[in-house]
C-alpha positions in Angstrom: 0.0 0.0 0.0 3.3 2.8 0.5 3.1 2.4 -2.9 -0.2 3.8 -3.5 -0.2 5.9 -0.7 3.2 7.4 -2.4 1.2 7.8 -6.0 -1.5 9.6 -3.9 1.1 12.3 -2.8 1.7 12.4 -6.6 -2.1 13.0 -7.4 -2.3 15.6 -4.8 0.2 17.6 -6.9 -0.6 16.6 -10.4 2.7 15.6 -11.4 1.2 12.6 -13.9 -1.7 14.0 -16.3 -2.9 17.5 -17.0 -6.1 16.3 -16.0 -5.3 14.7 -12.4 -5.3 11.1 -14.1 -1.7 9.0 -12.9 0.3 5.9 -12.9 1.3 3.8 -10.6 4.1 1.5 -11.1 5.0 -2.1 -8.8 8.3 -2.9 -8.4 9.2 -6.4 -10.3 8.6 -8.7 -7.5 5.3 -7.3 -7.2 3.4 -10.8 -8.6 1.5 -11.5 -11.2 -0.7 -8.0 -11.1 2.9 -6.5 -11.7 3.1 -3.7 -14.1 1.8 0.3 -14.6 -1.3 1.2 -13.2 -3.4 3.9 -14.2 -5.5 5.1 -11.9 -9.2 7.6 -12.6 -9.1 10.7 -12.7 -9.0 12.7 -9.1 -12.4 15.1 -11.1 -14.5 11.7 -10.5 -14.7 12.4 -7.1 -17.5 15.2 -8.3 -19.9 12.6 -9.9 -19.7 10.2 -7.3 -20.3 13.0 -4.3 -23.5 14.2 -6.3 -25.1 10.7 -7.0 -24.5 9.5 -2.9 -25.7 13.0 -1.5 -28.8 12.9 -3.6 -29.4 9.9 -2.9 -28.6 10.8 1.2 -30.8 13.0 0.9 -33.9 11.4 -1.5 -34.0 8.4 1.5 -33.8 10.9 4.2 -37.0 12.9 2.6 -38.3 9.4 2.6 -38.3 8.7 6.4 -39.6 12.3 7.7 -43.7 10.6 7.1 -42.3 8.9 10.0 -41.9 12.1 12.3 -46.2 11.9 11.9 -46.0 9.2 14.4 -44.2 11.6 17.1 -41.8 8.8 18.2 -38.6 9.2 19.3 -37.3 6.5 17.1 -38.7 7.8 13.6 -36.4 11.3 14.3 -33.4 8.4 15.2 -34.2 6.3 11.7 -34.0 10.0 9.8 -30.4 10.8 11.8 -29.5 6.7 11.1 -30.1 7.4 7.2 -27.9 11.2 7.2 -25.3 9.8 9.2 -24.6 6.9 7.0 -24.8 8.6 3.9 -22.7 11.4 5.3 -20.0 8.4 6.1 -20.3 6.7 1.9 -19.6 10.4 1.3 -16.6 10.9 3.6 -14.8 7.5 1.9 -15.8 8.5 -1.6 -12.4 10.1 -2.8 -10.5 7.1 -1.5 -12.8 4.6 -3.0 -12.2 7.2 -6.2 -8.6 6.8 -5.7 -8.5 3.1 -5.9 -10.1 2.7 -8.9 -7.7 1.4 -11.1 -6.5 -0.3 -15.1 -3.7 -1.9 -16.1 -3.1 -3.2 -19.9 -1.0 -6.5 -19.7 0.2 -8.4 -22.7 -3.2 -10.7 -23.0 -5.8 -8.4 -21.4 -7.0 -5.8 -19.3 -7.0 -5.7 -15.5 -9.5 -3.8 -13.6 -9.4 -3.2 -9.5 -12.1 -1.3 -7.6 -12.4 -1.7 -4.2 -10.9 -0.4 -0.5 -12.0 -2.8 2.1 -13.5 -5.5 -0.6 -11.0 -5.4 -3.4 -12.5 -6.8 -6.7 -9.6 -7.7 -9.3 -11.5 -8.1 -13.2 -9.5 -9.7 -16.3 -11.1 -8.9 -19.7 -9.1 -10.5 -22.2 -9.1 -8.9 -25.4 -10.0 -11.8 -27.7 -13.3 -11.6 -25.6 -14.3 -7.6 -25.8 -16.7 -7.3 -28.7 -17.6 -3.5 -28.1 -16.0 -0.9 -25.7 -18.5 1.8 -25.5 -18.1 5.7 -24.1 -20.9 6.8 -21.9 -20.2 10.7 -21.2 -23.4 11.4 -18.6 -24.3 15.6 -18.3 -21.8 15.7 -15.2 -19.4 13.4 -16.5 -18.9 15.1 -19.5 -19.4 18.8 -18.0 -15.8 17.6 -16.2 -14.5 16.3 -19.7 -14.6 12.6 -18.5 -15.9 9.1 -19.8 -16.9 5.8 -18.6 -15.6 3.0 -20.7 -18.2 0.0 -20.4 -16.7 -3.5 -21.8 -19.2 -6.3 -23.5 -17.7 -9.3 -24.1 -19.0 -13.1 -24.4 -20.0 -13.6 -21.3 -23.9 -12.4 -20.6 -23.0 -11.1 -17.4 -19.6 -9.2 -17.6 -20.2 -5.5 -16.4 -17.0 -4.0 -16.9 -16.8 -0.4 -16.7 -14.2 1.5 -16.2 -15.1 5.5 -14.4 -13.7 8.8 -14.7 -10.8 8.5 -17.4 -10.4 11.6 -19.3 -12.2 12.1 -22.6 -9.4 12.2 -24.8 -7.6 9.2 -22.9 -10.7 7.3 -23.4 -11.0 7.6 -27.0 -7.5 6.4 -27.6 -8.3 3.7 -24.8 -11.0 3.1 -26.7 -8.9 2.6 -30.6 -6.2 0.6 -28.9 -8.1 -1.6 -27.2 -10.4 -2.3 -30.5 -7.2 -2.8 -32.5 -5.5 -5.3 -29.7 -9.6 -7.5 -29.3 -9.0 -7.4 -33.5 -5.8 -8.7 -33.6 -6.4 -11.1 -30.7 -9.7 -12.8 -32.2 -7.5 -13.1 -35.8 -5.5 -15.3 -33.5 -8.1 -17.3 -32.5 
């Protein structure tokens, strides 16, 4: 983790991408999920904050009916609901932060996840379409979600926040590397 922690001193200072987007590199005893990994861009935290506080706030809204019943316990269900939302919030930019993609020789790696880390291989004889979703505030930051289809019915690959123009050469190299891969096949 010193390394992360070391490419989040990096972020902080925007040494890596003009848009906040940066690389993190394992040493080369670092296993088999050795290799340059390129982490979202820091803007995504803006998206995420917006969809949890609305949401805080859509369920809180939903629980005041309860005050009707002039319990103590319907004004601590209302509190329950801000305070945990207000938590999701508080570990939203380091959830951001650990959103990561690395390109290896046979696919693409993906790993989300603080507490439950979730490591996804797409290889790239399996993508059949990358598609670039750009939502109103995604796109009013000048960032794109890259969503992955591949065989498999349930693969939900998506990868947040990467900076419109990255995504769009993402987006041609990986097309060219699933081409060349299912030629091979």
């Amino acid at each position: 983790m010193d390394r992360l922690d070391s490419a989040y001193d990096d972020i902080a200072r925007g040494d890596d991408h003009p848009d906040g987007a940066h690389a993190v590199s394992d040493g080369p005893d670092a296993g088999p999920t050795a290799g340059v990994w390129t982490g979202v861009s820091p803007k995504y935290v803006w998206p995420e904050l917006i969809g949890w506080v609305v949401t805080g706030l859509i369920v809180a809204a939903a629980t005041t009916p309860l005050w009707l019943l002039d319990r103590w316990w319907a004004y601590g269900i209302t509190a329950a609901v801000v305070v945990i939302f207000a938590l999701v919030a508080a570990f939203t930019p380091r959830r951001v932060r650990a959103i990561r993609y690395q390109l290896r020789d046979d696919d693409l790696l993906l790993r989300k996840g603080v507490m439950f880390v979730r490591f996804v291989a797409v290889p790239y004889g399996r993508m059949q379409l990358i598609d670039i979703n750009r939502g109103p505030v995604v796109r009013a930051l000048g960032l794109s979600d890259l969503k992955f289809v591949t065989a498999a019915a349930a693969s939900g690959v998506t990868i947040p926040g990467v900076p419109a123009d990255d995504a769009d050469a993402l987006r041609d190299r990986l097309v060219g590397l699933a081409e060349s891969r299912r030629a091979g096949l």
